[in-house]
MDTraj code that builds the backbone (N, CA, C; nanometers):
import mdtraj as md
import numpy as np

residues = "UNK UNK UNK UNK UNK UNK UNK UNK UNK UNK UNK UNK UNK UNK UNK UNK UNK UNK UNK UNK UNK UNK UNK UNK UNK UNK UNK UNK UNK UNK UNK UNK UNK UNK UNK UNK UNK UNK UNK UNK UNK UNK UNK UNK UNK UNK UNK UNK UNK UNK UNK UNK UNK UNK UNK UNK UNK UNK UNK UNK UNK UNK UNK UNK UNK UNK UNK UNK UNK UNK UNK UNK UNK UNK UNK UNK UNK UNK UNK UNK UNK UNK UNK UNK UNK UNK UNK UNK UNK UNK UNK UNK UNK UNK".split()
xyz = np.array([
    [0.0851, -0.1185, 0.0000],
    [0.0000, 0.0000, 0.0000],
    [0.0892, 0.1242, 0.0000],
    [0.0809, 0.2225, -0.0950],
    [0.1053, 0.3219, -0.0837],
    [0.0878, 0.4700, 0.0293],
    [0.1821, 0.5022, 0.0714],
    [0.1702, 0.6252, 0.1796],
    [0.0970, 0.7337, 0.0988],
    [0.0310, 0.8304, 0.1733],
    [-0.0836, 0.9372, 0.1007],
    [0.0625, 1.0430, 0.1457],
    [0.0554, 1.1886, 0.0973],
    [0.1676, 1.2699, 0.1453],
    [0.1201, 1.3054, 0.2563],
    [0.0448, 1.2928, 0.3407],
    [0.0180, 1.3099, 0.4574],
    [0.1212, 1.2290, 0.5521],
    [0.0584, 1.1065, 0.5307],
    [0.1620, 0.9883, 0.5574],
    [0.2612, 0.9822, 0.5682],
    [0.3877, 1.0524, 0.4008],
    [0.4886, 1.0526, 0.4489],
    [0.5586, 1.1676, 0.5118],
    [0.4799, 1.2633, 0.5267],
    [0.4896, 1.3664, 0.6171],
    [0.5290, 1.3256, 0.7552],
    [0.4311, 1.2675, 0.8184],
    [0.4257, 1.1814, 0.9352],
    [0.5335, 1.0482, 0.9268],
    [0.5710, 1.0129, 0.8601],
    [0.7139, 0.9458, 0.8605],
    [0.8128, 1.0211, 0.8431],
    [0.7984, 1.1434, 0.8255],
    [0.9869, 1.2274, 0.7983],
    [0.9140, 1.2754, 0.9394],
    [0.8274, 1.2865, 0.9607],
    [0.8528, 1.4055, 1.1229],
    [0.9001, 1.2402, 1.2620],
    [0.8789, 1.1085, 1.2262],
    [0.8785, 1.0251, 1.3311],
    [1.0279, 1.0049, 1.3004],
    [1.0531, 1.0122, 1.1584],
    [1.2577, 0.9707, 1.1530],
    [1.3077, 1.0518, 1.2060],
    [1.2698, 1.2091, 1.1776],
    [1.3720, 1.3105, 1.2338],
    [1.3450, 1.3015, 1.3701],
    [1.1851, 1.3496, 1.4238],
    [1.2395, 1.3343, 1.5848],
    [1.3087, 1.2076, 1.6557],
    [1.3167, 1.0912, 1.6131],
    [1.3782, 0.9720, 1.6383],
    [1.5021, 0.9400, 1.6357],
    [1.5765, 1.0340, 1.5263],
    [1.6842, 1.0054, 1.4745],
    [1.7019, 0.8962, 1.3943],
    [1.6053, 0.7987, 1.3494],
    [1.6404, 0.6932, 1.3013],
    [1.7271, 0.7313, 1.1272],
    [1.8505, 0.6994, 1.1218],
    [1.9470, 0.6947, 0.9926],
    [1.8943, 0.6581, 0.9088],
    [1.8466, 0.4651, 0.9440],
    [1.8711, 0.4098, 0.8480],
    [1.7100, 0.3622, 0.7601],
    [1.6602, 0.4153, 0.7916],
    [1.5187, 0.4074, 0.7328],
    [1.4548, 0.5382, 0.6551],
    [1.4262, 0.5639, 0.5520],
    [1.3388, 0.6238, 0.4308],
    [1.2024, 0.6456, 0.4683],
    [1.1426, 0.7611, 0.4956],
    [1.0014, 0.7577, 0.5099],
    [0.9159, 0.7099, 0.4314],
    [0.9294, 0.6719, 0.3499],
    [0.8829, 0.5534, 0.1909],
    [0.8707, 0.4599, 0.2688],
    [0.9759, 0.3838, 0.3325],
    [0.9576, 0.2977, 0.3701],
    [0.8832, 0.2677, 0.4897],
    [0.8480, 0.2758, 0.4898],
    [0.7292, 0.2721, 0.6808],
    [0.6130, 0.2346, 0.5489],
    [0.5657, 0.1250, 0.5822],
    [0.3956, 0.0905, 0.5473],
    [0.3045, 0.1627, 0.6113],
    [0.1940, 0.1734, 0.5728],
    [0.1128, 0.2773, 0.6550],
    [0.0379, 0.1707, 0.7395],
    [0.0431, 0.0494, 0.6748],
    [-0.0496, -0.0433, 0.7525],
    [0.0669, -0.1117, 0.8581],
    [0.2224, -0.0949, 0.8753],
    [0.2895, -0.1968, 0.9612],
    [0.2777, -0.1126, 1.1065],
    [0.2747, -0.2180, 1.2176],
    [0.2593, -0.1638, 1.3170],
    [0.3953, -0.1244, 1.3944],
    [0.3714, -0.0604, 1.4465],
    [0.4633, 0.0454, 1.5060],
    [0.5606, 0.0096, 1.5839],
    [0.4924, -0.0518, 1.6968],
    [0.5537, -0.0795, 1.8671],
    [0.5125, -0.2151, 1.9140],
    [0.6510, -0.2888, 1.8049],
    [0.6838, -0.4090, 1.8144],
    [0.8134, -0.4328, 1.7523],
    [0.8316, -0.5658, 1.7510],
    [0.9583, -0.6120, 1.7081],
    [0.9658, -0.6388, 1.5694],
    [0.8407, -0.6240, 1.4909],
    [0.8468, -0.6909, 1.3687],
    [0.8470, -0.5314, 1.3043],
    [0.7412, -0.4371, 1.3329],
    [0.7733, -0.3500, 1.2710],
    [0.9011, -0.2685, 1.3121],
    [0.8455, -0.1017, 1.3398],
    [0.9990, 0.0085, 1.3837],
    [1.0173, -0.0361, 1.5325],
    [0.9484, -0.1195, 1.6002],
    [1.0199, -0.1756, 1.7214],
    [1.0440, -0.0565, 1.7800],
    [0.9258, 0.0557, 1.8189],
    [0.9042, 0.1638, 1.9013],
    [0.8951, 0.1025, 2.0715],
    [0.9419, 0.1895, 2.1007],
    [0.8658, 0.1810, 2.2591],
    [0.7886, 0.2731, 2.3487],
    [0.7616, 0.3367, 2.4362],
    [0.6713, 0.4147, 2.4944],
    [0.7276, 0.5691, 2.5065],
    [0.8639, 0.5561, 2.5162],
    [0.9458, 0.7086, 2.5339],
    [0.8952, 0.7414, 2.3913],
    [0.9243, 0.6519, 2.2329],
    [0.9314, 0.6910, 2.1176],
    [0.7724, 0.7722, 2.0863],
    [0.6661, 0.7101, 2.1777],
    [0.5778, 0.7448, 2.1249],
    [0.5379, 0.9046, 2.2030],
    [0.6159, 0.9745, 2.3090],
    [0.6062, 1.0223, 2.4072],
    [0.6755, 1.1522, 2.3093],
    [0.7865, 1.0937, 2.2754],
    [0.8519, 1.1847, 2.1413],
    [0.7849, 1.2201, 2.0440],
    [0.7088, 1.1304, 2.0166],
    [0.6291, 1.1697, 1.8588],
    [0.5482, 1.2534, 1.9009],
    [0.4155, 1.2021, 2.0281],
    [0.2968, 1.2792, 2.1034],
    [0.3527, 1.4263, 2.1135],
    [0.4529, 1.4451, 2.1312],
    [0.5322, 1.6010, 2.1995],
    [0.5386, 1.7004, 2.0389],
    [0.6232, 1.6214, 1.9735],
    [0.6499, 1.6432, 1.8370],
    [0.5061, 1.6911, 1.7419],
    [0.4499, 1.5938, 1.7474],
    [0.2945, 1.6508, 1.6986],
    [0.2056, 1.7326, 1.7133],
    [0.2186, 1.7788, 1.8709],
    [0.1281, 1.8574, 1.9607],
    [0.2408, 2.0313, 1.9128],
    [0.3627, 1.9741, 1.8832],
    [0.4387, 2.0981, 1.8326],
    [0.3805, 2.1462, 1.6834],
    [0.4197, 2.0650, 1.6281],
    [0.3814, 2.0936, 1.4573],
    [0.2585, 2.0724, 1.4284],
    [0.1910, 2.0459, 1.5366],
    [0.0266, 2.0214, 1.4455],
    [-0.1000, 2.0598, 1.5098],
    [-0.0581, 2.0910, 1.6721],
    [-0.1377, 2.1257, 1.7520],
    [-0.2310, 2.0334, 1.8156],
    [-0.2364, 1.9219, 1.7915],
    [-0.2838, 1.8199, 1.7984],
    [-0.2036, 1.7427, 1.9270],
    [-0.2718, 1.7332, 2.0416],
    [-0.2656, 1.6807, 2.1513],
    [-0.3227, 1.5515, 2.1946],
    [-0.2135, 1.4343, 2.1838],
    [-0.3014, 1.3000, 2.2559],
    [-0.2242, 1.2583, 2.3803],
    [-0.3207, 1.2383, 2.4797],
    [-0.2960, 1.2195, 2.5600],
    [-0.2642, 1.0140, 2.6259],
    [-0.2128, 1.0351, 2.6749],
    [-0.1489, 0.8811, 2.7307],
    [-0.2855, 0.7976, 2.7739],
    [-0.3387, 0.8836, 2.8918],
    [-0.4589, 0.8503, 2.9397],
    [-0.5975, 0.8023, 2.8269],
    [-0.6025, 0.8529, 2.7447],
    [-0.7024, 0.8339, 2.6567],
    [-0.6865, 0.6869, 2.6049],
    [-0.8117, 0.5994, 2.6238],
    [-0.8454, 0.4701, 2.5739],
    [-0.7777, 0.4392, 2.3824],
    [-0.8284, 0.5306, 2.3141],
    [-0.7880, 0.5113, 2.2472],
    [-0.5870, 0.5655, 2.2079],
    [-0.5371, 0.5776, 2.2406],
    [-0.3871, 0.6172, 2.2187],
    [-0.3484, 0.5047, 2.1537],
    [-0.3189, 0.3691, 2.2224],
    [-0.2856, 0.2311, 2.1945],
    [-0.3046, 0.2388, 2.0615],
    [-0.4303, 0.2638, 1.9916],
    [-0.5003, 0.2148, 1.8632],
    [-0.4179, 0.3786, 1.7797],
    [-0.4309, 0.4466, 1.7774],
    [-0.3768, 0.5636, 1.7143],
    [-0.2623, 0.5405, 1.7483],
    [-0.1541, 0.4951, 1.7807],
    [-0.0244, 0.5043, 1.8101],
    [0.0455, 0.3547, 1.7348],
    [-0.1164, 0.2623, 1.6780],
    [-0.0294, 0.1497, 1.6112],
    [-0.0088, 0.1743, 1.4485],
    [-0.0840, 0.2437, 1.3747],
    [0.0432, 0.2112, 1.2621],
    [0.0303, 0.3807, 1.2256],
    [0.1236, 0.3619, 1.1234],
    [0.1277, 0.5008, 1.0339],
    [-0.0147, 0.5737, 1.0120],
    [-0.0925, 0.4717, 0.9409],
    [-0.2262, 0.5134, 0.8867],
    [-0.2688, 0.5658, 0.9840],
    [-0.2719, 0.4901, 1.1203],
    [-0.3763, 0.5321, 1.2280],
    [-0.3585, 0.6411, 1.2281],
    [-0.2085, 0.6916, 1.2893],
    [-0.1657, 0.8062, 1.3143],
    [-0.2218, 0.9209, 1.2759],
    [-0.1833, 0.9003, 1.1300],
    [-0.1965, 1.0089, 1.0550],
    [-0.3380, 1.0483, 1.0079],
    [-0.4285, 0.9977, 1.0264],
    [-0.5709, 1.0030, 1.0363],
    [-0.6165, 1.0811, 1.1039],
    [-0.5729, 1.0296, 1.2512],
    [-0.5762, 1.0933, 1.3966],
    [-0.5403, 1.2121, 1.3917],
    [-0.4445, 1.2551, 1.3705],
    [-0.3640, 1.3877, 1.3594],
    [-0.4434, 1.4698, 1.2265],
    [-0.4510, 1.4169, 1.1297],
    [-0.5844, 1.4581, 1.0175],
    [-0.6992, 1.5179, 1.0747],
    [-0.7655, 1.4239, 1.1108],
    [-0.8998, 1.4331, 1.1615],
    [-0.8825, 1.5603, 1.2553],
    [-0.8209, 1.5372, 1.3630],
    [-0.8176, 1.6478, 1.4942],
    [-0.8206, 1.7773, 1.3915],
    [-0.6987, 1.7917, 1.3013],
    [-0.6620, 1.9106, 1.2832],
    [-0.8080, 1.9687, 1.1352],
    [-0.8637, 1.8982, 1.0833],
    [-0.9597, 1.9343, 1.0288],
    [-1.0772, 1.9858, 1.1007],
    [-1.1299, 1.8937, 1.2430],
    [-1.2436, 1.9347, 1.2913],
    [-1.1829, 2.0759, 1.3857],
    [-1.0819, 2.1316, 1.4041],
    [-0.9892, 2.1970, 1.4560],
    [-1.0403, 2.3186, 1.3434],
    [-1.0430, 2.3377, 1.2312],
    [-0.9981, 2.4697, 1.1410],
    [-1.1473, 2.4160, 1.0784],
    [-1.2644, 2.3431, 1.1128],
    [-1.4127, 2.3183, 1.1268],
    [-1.4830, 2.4391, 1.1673],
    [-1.4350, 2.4515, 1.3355],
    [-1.4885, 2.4414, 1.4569],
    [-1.4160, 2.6410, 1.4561],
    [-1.3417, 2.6658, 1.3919],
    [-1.3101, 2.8337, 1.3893],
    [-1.3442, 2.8733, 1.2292],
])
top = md.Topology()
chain = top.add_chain()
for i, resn in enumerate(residues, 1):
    res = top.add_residue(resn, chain, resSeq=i)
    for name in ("N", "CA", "C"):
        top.add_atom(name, md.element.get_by_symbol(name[0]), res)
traj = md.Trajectory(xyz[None], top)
């Protein structure tokens, strides 16, 4: 499946705040999951980085506590939906 440029937006902002070298924002599937061993093998600081990172560049605030985080924090797609969505009903709503 192809990344939308949204998508790989949201993969150059998770490499750079991450530092990860050796990976291409192309490369991230939008459907592979995140925070495991098979996919980018994230862990909870990484996603703490991204949450911070996002809430910078996008205004878009998720919180740890919220039921859904788990599910928005597993793949690309989710993500970037999430961060979509907020920031549309966001520039809705003014």
């Amino acid at each position: 499946m192809a990344q939308t440029i949204e998508q790989q937006e949201m993969a150059r902002l998770i490499i750079d705040i991450l530092n990860i070298d050796d990976v291409d924002p192309t490369d991230i599937a939008p459907d592979a999951i995140m925070f495991d061993d098979t996919g980018l093998g994230l862990d909870s600081i990484d996603a703490l980085e991204i949450a911070v990172a996002i809430a910078e560049q996008y205004d878009v605030h998720i919180s740890a506590e919220d039921e859904a985080t788990k599910e928005i924090f597993a793949t690309l797609a989710n993500l970037t939906a999430h961060v979509m969505q907020e920031t549309k009903a966001r520039q809705t709503a003014s």
